[in-house]
Every structure is written in C-alpha cells, then in structure tokens.
C-alpha positions as CSV (number, residue, x, y, z in Angstrom):
1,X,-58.9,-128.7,-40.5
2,X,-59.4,-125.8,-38.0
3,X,-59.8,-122.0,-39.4
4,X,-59.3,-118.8,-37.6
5,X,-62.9,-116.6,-38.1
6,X,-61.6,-113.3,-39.6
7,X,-61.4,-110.3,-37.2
8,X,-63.7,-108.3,-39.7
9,X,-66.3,-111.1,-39.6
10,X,-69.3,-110.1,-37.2
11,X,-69.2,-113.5,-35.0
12,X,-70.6,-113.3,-30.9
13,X,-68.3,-114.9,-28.1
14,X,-69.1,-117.8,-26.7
15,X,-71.6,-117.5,-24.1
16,X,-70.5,-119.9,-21.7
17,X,-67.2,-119.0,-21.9
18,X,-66.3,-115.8,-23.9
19,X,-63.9,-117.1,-26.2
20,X,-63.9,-116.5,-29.9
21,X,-65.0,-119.4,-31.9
22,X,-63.4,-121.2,-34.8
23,X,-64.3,-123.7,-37.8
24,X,-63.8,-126.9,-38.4
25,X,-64.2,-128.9,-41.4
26,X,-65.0,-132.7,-40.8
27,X,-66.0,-134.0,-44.3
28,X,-68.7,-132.5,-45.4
29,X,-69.4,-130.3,-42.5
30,X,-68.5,-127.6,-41.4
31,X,-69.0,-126.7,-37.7
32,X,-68.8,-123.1,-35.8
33,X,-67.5,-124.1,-32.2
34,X,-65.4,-122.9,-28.9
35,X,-62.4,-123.3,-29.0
36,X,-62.8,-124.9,-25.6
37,X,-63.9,-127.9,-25.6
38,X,-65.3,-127.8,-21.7
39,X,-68.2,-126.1,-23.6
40,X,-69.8,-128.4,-26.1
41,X,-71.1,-125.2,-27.6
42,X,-71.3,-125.8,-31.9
43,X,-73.1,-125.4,-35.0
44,X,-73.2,-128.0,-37.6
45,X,-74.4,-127.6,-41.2
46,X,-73.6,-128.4,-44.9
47,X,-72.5,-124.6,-44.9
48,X,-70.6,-122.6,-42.3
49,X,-73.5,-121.6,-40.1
50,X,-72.1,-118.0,-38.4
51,X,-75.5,-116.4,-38.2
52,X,-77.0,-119.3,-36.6
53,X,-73.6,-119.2,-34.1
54,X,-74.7,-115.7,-33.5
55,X,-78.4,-116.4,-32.8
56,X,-77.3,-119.2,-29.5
57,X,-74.5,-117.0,-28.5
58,X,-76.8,-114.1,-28.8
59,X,-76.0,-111.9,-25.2
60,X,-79.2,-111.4,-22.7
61,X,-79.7,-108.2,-22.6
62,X,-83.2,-108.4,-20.9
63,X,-81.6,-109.9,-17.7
64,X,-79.9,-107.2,-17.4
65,X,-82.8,-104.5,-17.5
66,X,-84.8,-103.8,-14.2
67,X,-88.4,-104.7,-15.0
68,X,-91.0,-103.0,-12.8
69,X,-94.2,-104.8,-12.2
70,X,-97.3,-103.3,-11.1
71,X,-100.0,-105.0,-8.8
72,X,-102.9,-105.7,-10.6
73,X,-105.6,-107.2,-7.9
C-alpha cells in the first residue's frame, strides 16, 4: 500500500532526484522512499521514519558557501 506524505508534513526532497517521497507499507514496515525507483533512496523502520528521511535528504548547504583558507607555514 502506497500513501501520499501530506503537504503540511515537513518532509525534504529527494536528494538525488528532487522528487517528493512517499510510504509504503510492506507488512510490518513501513518505508519513506522516492517515488523513483532509479534512486534506491529509503528508510525502513517498524515506524514511519520522516525525521530520519529528513536527516539523509538533508541539503548541503556548506558546499555551497565559499570557505577562505589562510596559509599557515
């Protein structure tokens, strides 16, 4: 069974794709995955895991930031 994450529900893209993730129940999991399948990006657990979704999904925002360096010998 496959369930839409509510708009209102704080959930991060997919960071290999940007797509929104869904859930899926398979017995007595649940899993937090893209809904491309390409990715293989998921969370598994007894419990529907969006925090732990978030935490892998999480964007890089150091990359982006210009680090300056200074020369220290």
């Amino acid at each position: 069974m496959i369930l839409e994450i509510q708009p209102n529900i704080h959930c991060e893209n997919c960071s290999k794709c940007g797509r929104r993730p869904h859930v899926e129940q398979q017995k007595k999991f649940w899993i937090v995955t893209c809904p491309n399948k390409d990715c293989k990006n998921f969370v598994k657990g007894e419990l529907v895991n969006i925090e732990g979704w978030n935490k892998i999904n999480k964007p890089n925002t150091s990359l982006n930031q210009k680090q300056d360096f200074k020369k220290t010998a």
